[in-house]
BADRENVO-142820 format. One line per 2 residues: number of its first residue (from 0); for each residue x, y, z of N, C-alpha, C. Coordinates in nm, 3 decimals, m for minus. Layout:
NUM> X/Y/Z/X/Y/Z/X/Y/Z; ...
END
This chain:
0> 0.085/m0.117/0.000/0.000/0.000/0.000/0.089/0.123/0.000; 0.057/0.235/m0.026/0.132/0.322/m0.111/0.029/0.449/m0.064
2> 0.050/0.563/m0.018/m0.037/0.693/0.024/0.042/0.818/0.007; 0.015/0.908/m0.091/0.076/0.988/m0.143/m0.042/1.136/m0.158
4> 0.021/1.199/m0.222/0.006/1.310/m0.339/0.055/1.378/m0.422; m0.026/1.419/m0.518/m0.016/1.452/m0.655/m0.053/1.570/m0.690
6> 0.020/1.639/m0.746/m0.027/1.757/m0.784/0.029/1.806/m0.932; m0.152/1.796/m1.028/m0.116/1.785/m1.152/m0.195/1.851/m1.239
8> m0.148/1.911/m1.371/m0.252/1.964/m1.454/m0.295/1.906/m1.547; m0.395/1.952/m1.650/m0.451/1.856/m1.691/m0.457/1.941/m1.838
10> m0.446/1.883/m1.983/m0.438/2.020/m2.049/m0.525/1.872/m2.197; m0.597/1.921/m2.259/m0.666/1.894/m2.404/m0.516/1.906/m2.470
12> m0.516/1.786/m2.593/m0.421/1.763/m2.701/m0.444/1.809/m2.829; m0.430/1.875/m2.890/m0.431/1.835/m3.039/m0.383/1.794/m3.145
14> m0.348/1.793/m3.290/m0.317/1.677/m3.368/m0.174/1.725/m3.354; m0.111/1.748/m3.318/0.044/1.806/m3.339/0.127/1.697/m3.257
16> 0.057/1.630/m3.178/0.113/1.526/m3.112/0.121/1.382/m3.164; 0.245/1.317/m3.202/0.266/1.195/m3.292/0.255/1.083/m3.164
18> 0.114/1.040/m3.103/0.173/0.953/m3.054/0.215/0.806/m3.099; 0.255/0.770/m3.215/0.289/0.654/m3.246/0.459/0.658/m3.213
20> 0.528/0.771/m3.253/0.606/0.812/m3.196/0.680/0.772/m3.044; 0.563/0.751/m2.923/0.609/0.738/m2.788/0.598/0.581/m2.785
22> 0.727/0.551/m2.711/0.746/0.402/m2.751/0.695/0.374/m2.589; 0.690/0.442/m2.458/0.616/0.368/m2.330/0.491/0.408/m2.333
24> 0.433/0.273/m2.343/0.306/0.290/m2.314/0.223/0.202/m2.263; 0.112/0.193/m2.194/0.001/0.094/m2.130/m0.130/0.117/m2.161
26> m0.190/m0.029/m2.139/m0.306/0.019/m2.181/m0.409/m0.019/m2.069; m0.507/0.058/m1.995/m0.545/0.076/m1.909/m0.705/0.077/m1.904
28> m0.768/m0.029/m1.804/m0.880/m0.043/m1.777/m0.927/m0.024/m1.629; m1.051/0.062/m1.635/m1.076/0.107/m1.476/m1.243/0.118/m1.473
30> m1.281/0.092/m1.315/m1.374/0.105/m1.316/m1.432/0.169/m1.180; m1.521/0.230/m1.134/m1.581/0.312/m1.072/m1.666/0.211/m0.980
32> m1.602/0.231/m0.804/m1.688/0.166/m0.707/m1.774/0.291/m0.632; m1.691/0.406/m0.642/m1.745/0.526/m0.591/m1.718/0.664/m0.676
34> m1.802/0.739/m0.684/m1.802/0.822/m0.740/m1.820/0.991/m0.678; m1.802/1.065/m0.594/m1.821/1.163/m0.536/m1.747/1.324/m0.574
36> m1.823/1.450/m0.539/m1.733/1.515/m0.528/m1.627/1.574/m0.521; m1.624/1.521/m0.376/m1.487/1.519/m0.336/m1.378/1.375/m0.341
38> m1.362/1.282/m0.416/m1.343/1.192/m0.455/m1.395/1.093/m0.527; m1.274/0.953/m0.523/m1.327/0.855/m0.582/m1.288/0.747/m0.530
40> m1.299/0.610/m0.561/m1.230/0.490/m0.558/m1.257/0.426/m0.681; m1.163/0.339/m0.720/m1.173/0.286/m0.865/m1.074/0.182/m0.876
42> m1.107/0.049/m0.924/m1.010/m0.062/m0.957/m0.981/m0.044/m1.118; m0.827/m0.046/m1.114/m0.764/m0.041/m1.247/m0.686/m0.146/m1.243
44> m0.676/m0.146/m1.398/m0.618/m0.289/m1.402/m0.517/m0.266/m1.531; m0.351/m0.258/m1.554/m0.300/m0.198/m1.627/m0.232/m0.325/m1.740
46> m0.225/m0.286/m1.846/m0.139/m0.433/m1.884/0.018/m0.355/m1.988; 0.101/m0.378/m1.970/0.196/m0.349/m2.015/0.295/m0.423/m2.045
48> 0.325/m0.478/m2.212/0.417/m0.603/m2.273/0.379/m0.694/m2.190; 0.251/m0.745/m2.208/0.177/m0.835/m2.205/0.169/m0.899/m2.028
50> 0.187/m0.789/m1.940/0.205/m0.806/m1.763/0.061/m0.693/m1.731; m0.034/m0.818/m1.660/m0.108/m0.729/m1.611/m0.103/m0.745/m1.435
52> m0.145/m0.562/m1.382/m0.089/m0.528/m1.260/m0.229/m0.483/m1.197; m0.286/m0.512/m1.119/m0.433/m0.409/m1.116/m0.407/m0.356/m0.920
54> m0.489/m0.256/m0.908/m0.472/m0.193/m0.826/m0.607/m0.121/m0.789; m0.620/m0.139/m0.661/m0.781/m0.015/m0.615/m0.683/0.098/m0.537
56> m0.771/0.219/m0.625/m0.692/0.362/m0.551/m0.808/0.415/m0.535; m0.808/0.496/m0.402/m0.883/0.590/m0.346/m0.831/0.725/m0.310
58> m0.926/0.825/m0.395/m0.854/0.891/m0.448/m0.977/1.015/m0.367; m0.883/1.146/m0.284/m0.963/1.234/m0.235/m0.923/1.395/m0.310
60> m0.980/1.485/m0.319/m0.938/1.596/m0.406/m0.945/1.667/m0.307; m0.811/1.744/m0.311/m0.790/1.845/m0.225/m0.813/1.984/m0.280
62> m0.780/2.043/m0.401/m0.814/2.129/m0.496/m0.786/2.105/m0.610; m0.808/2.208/m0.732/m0.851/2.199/m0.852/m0.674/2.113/m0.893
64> m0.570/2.122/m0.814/m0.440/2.051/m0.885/m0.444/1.970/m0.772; m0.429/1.924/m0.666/m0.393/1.830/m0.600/m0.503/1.729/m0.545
66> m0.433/1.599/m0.508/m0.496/1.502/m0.512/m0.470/1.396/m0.389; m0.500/1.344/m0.308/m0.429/1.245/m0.171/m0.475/1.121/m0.299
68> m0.383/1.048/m0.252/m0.419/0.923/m0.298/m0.378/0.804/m0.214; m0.407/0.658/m0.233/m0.458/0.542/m0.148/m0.412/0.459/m0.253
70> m0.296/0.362/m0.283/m0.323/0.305/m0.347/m0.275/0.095/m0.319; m0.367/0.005/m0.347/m0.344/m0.113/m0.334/m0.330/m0.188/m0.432
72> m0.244/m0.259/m0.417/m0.162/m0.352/m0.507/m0.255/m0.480/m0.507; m0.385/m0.518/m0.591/m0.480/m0.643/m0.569/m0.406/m0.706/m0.682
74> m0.428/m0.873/m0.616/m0.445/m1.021/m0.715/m0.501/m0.978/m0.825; m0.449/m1.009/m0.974/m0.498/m0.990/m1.051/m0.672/m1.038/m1.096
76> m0.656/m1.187/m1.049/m0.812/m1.203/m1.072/m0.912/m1.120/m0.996; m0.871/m1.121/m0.872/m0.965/m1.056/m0.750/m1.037/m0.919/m0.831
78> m0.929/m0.806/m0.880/m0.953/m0.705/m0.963/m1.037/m0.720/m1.066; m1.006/m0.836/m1.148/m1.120/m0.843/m1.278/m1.265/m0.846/m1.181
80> m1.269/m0.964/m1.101/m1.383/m1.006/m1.062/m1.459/m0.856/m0.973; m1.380/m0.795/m0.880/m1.421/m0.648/m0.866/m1.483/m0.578/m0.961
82> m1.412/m0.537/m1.062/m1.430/m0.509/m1.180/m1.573/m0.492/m1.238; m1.565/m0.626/m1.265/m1.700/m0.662/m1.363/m1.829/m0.678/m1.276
84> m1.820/m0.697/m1.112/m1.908/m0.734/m1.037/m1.986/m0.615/m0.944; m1.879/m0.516/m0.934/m1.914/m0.422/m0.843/m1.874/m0.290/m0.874
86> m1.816/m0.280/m1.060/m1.804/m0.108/m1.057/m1.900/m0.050/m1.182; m1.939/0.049/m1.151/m2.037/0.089/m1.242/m2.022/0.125/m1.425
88> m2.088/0.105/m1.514/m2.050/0.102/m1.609/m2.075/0.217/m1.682; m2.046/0.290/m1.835/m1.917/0.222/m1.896/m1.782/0.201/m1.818
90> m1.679/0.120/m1.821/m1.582/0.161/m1.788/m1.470/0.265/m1.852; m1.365/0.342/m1.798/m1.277/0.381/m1.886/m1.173/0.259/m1.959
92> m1.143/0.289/m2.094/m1.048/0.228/m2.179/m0.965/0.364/m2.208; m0.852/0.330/m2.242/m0.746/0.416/m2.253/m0.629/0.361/m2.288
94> m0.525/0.393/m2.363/m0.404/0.351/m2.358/m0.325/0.514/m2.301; m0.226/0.489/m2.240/m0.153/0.561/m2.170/0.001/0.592/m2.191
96> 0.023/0.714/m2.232/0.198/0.715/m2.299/0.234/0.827/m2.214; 0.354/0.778/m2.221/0.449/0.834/m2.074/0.584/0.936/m2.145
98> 0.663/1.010/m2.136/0.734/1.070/m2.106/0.783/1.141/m2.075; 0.956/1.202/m2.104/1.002/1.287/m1.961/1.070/1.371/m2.066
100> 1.004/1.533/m2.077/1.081/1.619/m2.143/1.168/1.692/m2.061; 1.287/1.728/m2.076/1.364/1.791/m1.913/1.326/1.755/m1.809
102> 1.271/1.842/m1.714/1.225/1.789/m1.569/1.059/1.751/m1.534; 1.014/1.761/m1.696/0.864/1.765/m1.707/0.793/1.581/m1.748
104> 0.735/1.520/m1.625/0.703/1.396/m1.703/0.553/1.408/m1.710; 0.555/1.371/m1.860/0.391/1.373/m1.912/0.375/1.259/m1.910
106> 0.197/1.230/m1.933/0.180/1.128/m1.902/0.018/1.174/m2.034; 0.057/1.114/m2.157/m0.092/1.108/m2.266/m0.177/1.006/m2.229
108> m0.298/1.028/m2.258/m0.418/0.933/m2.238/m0.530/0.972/m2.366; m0.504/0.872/m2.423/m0.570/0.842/m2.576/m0.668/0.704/m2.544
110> m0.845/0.795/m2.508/m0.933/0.738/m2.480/m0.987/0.617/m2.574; m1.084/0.529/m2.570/m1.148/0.428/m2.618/m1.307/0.415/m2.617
112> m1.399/0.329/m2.701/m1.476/0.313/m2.678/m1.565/0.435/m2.652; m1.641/0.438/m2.561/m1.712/0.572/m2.538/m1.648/0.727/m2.554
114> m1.537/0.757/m2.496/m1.516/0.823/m2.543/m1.395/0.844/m2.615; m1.373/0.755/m2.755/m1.263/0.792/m2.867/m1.279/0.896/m2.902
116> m1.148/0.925/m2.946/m1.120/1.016/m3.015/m1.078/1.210/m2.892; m1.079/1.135/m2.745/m1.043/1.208/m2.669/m0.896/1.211/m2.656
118> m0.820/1.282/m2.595/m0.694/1.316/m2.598/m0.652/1.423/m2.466; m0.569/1.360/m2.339/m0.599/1.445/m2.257/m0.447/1.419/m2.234
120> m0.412/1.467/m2.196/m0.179/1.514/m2.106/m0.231/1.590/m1.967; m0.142/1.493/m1.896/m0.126/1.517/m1.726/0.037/1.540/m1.759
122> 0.083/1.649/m1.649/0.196/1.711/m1.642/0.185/1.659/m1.451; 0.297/1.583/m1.407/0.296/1.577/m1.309/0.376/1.702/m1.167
124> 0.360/1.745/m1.136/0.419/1.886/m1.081/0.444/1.859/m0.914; 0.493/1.777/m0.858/0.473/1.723/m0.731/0.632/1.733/m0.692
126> 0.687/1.660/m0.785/0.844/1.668/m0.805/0.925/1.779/m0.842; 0.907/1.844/m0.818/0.891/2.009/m0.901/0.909/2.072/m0.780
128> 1.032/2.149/m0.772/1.005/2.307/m0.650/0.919/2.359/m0.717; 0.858/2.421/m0.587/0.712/2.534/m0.681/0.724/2.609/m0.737
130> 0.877/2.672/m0.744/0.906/2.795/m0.798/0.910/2.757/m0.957; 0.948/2.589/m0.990/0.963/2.544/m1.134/0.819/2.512/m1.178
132> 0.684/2.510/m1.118/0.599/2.409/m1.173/0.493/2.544/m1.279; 0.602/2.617/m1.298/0.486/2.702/m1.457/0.566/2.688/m1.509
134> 0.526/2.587/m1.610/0.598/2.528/m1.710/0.567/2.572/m1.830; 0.667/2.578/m1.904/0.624/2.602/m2.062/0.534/2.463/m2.153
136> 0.451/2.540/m2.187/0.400/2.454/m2.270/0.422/2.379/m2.403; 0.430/2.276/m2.452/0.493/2.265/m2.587/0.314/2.309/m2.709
138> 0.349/2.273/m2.778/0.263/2.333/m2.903/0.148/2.221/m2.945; 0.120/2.094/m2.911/0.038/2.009/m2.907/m0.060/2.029/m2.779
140> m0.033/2.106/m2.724/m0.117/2.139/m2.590/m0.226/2.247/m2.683; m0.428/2.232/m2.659/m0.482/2.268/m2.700/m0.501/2.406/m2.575
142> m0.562/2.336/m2.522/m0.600/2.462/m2.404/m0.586/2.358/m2.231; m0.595/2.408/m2.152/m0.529/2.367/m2.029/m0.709/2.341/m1.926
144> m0.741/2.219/m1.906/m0.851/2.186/m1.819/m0.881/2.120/m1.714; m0.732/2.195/m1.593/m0.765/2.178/m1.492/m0.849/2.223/m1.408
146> m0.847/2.111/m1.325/m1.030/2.193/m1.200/m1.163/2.182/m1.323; m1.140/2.116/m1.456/m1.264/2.139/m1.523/m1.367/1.946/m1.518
148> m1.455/1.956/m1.433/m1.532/1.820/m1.385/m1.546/1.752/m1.485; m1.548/1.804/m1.598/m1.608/1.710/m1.727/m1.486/1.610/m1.797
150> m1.330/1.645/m1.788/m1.246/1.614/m1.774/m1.169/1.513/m1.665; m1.274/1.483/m1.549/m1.229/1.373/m1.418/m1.212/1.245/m1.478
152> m1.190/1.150/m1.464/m1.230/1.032/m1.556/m1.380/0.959/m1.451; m1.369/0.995/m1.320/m1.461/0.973/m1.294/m1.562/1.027/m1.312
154> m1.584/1.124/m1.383/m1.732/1.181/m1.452/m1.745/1.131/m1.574; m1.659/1.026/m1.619/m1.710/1.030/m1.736/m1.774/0.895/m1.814
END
C-alpha cells in the first residue's frame, strides 16, 4: 500500500502530437466503485508487454491541482472479478503514454470506446520546487482543463 500526493494539470491535445512516436506505453482499464465530489475509488487494471498489474486507488481531491491518494496492489483475478461485479459502467479504456521532457514527465491518455477520439496530457508537478511548476508549454497542448469536472475520468 502506497499513500501519497499529486499535484497535476490537466491540459486537451491536439493533432500536433505523434503519438505513435512514444514508444512507453500501457493500456489501461478502470472502473468506478465510488463516485463523489470530493473523490473517488476505482479498480484499475493496467497491462503493459503483455504483464497485467491491477490496483484499487482511493482517491480524495484536495483542490482543482492536487490530489491524496490510497493506493493497493490487488491479485490480478480478485480485480477483474471487482471489476466486472461491483463497478459501475461504462468503464474507462485508454491507452496511456508516458514521457520525460527535461524535468517535465507527461503522461498522454488516448481514450477508447465511449469516449474515442479524446486526448488528454497530465503534467505531473509534485516533483517540481514550486518555484519550477509554470511550465512552458509545448505546441500540441490545446487549451489547459484543470479543475474542469467534465475532464475527471470519474465523470465520465
Amino acid at each position: 500500500m502506497s499513500t501519497f500526493s499529486e499535484v497535476e494539470r490537466k491540459f486537451l491535445v491536439n493533432d500536433k502530437l505523434e503519438l505513435s512516436k512514444i514508444e512507453k506505453r500501457k493500456s489501461i482499464l478502470q472502473g468506478y466503485l465510488l463516485r463523489a465530489t470530493d473523490g473517488s475509488a476505482r479498480i484499475r487494471i493496467e497491462n503493459r508487454l503483455n504483464v497485467e498489474r491491477a490496483w484499487l486507488v482511493i482517491k480524495q481531491i484536495v483542490d482543482s491541482m492536487t490530489n491524496n491518494e490510497v493506493v493497493i496492489e490487488l491479485p490480478i483475478d480478485e480485480a477483474k472479478n471487482i471489476l466486472n461485479n461491483n463497478c459501475s459502467k461504462p468503464f474507462i479504456s485508454k491507452t496511456r503514454y508516458s514521457f520525460i521532457d527535461g524535468k517535465v514527465k507527461w503522461e498522454i491518455d488516448e481514450f477508447h470506446e465511449h469516449k474515442k477520439g479524446l486526448i488528454l496530457a497530465e503534467v505531473e508537478l509534485q516533483h517540481l520546487p514550486i518555484n519550477e511548476r509554470n511550465i512552458t508549454l509545448p505546441e500540441w497542448i490545446e487549451k489547459e482543463v484543470t479543475g474542469d469536472f467534465e475532464y475527471y475520468n470519474a465523470n465520465m
